[in-house]
C-alpha positions as CSV (number, residue, x, y, z in Angstrom):
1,X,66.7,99.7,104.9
2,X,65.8,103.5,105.0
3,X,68.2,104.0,108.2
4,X,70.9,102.5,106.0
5,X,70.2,104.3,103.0
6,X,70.3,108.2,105.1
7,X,73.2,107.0,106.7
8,X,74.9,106.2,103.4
9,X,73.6,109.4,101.6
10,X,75.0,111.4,104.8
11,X,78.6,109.4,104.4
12,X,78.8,110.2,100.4
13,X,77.8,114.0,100.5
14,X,81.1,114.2,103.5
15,X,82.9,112.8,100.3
16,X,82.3,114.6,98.4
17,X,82.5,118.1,100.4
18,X,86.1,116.1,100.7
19,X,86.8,115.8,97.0
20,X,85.5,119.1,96.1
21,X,88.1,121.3,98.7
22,X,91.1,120.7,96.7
23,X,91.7,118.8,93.4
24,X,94.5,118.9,90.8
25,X,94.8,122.1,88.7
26,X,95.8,121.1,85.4
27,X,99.2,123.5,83.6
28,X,97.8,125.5,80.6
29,X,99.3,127.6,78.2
30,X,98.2,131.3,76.9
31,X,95.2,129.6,74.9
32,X,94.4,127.3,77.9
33,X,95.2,124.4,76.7
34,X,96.9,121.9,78.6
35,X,100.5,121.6,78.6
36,X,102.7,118.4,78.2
37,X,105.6,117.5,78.5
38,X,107.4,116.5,75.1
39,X,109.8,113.4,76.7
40,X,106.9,111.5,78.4
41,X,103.5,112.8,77.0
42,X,102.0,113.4,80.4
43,X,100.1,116.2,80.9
44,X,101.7,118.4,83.5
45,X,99.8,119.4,87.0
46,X,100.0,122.7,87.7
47,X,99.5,123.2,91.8
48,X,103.0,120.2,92.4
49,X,103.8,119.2,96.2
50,X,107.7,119.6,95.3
51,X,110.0,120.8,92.8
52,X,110.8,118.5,90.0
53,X,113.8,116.3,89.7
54,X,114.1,116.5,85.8
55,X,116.0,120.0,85.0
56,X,113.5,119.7,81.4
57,X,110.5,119.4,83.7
58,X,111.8,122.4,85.6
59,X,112.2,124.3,82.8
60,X,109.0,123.9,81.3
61,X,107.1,124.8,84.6
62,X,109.1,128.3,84.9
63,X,108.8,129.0,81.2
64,X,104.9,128.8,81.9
65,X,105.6,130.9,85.5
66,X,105.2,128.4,87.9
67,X,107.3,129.6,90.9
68,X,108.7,126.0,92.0
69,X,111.3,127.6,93.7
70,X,109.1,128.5,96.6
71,X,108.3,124.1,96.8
72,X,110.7,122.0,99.1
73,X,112.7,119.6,97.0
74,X,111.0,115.7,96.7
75,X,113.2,114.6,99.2
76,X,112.2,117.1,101.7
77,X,108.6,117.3,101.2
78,X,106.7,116.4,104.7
79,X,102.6,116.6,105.6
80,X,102.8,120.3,106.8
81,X,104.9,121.4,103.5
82,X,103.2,124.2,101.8
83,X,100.0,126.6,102.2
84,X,97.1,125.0,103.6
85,X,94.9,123.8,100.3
86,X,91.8,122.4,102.1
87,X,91.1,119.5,104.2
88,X,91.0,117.2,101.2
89,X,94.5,117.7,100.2
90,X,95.7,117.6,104.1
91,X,94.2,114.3,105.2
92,X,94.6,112.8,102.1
93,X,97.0,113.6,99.1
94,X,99.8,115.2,100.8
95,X,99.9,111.9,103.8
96,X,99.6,109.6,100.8
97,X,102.6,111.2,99.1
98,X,104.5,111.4,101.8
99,X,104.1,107.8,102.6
100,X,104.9,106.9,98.6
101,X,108.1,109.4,98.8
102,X,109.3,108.0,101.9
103,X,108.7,104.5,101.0
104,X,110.1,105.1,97.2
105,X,113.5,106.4,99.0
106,X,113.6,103.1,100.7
107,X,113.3,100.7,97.8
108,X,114.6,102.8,95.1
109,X,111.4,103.0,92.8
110,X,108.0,104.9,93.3
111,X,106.4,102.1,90.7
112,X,107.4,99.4,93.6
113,X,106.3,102.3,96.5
114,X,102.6,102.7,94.6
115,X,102.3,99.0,94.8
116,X,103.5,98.6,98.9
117,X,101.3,101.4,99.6
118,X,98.1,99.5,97.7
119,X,98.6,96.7,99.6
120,X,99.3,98.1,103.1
121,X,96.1,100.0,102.5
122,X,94.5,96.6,101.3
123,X,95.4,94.6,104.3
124,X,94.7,97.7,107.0
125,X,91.1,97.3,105.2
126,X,91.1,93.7,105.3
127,X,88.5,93.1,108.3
128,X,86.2,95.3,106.2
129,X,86.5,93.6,102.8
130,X,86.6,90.1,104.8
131,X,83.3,90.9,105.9
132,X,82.2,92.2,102.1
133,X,83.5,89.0,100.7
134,X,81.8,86.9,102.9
135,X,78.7,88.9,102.8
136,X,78.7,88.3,98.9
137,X,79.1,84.2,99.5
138,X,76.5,84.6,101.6
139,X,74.5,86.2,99.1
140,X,74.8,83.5,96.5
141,X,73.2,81.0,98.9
142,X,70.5,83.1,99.7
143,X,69.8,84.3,95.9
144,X,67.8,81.1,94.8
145,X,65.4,81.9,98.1
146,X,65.0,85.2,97.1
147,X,64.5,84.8,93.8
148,X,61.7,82.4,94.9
149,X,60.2,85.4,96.8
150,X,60.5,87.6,93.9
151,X,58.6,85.5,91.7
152,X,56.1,84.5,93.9
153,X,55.4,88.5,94.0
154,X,55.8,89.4,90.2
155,X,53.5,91.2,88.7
156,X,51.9,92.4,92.1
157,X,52.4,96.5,92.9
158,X,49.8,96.8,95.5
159,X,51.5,98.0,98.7
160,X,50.3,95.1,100.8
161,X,52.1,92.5,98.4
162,X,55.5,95.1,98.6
163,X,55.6,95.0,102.2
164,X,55.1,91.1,102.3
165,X,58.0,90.7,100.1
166,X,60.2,93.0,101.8
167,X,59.7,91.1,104.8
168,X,60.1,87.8,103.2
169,X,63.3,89.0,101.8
170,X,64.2,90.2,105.0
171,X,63.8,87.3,107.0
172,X,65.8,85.3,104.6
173,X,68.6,88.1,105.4
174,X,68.0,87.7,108.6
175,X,68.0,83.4,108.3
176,X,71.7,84.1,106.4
177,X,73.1,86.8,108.8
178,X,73.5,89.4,106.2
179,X,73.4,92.8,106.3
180,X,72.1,94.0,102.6
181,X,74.2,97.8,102.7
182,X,77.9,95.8,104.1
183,X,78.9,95.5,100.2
184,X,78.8,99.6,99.7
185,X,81.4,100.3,103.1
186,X,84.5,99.3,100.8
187,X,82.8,100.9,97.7
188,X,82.9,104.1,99.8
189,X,86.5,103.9,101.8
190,X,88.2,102.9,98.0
191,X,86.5,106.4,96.5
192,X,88.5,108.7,98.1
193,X,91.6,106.5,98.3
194,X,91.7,106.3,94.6
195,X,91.2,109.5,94.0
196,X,93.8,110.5,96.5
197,X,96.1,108.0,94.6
198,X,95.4,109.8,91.2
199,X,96.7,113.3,93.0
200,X,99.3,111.9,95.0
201,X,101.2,110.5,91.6
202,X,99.9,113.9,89.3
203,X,101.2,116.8,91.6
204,X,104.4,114.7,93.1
205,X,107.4,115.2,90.3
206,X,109.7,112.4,91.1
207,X,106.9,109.8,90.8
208,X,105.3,111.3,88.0
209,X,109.0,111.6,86.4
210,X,110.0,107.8,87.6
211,X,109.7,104.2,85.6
212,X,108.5,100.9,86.5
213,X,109.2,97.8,84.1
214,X,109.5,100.4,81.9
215,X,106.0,102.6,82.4
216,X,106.4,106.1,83.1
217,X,104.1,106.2,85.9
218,X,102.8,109.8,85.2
219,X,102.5,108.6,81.5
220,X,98.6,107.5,80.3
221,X,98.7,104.2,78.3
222,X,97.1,106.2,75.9
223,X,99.9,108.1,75.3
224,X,102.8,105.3,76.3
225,X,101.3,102.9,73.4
226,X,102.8,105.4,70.9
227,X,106.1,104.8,72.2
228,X,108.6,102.1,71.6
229,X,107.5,100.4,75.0
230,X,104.2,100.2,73.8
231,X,103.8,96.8,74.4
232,X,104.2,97.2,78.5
233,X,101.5,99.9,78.6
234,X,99.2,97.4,76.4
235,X,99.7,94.4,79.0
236,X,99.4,96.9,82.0
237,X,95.6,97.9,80.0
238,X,95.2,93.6,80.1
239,X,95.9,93.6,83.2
240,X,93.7,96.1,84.3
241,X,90.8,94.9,82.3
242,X,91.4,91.1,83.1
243,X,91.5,91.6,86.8
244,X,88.7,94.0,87.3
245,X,86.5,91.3,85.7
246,X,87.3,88.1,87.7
247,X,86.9,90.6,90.5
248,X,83.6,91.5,89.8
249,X,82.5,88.4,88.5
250,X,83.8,86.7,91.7
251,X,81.6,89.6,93.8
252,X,78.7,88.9,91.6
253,X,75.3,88.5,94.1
254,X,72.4,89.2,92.2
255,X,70.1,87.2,90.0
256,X,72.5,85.3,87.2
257,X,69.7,84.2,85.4
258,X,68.7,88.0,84.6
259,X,70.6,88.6,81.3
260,X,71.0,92.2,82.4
261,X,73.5,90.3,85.8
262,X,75.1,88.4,83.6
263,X,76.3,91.2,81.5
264,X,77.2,93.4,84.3
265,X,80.6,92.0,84.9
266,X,81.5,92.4,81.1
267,X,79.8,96.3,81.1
268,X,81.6,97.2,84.1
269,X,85.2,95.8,82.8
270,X,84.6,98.0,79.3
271,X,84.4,101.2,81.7
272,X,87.6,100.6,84.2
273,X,89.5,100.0,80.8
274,X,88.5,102.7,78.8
275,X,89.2,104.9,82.4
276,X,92.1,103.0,82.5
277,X,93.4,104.1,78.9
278,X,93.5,107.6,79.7
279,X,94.5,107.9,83.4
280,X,98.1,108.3,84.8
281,X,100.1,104.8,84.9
282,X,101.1,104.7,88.6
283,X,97.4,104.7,89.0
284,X,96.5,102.0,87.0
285,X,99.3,99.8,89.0
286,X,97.7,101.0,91.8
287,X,94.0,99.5,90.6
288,X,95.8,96.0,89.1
289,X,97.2,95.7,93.1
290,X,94.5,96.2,94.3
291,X,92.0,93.9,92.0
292,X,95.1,91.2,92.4
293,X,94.9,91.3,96.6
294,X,90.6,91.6,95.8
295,X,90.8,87.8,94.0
296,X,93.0,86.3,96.2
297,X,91.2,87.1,99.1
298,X,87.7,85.9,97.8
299,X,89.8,82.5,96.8
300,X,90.9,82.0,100.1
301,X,87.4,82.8,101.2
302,X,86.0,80.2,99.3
303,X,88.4,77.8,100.2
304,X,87.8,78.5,103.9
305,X,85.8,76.3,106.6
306,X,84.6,79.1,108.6
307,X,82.3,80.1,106.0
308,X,79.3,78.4,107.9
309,X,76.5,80.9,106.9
310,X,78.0,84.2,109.0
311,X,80.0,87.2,108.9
């Protein structure tokens, strides 16, 4: 468990180092405070990939001194366009926009590009969250022997009782095939892709600018339920909330009898939608792809014969 635990620590400071080398630099006025744009609401990125399509967009940015003439139009934007902005923003936000610019071109609409993209991604990740799904229905048939174990040892801190019970647990880990850390590995590969998702759709202009079913994907639901298509950015929040719970709930592993389980799935839902409220559309389409492919593949899991107690 310990070699597990360094090698995770190890993995999430990289991330973060990652994260922390370029990020999106919100536009602010005189009195620093951020500037938005009057048609859709959003608040406007400052450090863009690419000019903006929208001549109003444009004109904002150069009333506020932003020299976008220097950026290469959308349509010409590539991997290598513009100064070098740290290794975060090289191996991940300017590939990912690329591939949704690219992709966009093709099918006409950035909302439909975001939502290709999520599930490319998905299915390239797919041997790894197989694994984590079946690790998880592994884990349900192990739970009622390990909460035997558990309860056996209550009550009992001595260190000769701990190390008994880890080993008990361990063998029944062992009996079940599972490996205890396999559920963080998707935890940590999703971080940085949604994160790199959230930049990709802030500093690129002609997705922040487009619409899908009517969503301005730069646009936060928080802002879009003020406008007459309120009612799409209200379902897109549903949807966001309904699916992150039946895909926790269906990843659920621990103790169910433990009210504290129980109301995990519920406590974890009320945060992803109150995140979801306030961040930018395209994103949120991104996280309702994602959760959608997440359920699906745990059904099919369940459904499946080779389920037979291993990974």
């Amino acid at each position: 468990m310990k070699k597990y635990s360094k090698k995770i620590k190890i993995i999430l400071i990289i991330l973060l180092l990652l994260i922390t080398t370029g990020c999106t630099t919100t536009l602010t006025d005189s009195k620093k405070k951020a500037v938005k744009n009057e048609e859709t609401g959003q608040t406007l990125t400052k450090n863009i990939l690419c000019q903006p399509t929208s001549k109003k967009t444009a004109e904002i940015y150069k009333k506020y001194k932003v020299n976008i003439d220097k950026l290469p139009e959308c349509k010409n934007f590539k991997i290598t366009s513009g100064k070098y902005e740290g290794l975060w923003t090289s191996v991940f936000v300017k590939p990912l926009a690329y591939i949704l610019l690219v992709l966009g071109r093709l099918v006409k609409n950035y909302g439909l590009s975001v939502i290709l993209v999520s599930l490319a991604i998905r299915l390239v990740a797919y041997p790894i969250t197989r694994k984590t799904a079946m690790q998880s229905e592994l884990m349900k048939k192990a739970q009622p022997e390990i909460n035997r174990i558990q309860n056996k040892y209550k009550g009992k801190q001595d260190q000769e009782s701990m190390m008994k019970q880890n080993q008990e647990i361990m063998a029944v880990y062992k009996k079940y095939n599972m490996n205890p850390m396999s559920g963080c590995i998707f935890a940590m590969i999703q971080l940085p892709i949604f994160v790199a998702f959230f930049e990709a759709v802030q500093r690129t202009p002609v997705i922040f600018e487009d619409k899908f079913l009517g969503l301005q994907l730069g646009t936060t639901p928080s802002v879009g339920i003020t406008t007459p298509m309120f009612y799409a950015y209200a379902i897109l929040i549903l949807l966001i909330g309904a699916t992150t719970f039946f895909s926790f709930k269906m990843n659920s592993t621990g103790n169910m009898q433990d009210q504290n389980m129980k109301m995990m799935p519920y406590m974890m839902t009320g945060m992803i939608i109150l995140t979801g409220v306030f961040m930018p559309t395209g994103l949120g389409i991104y996280w309702v792809t994602s959760n959608l492919f997440t359920i699906v593949q745990n059904i099919l899991i369940k459904r499946s014969k080779s389920l037979n107690g291993k990974a």
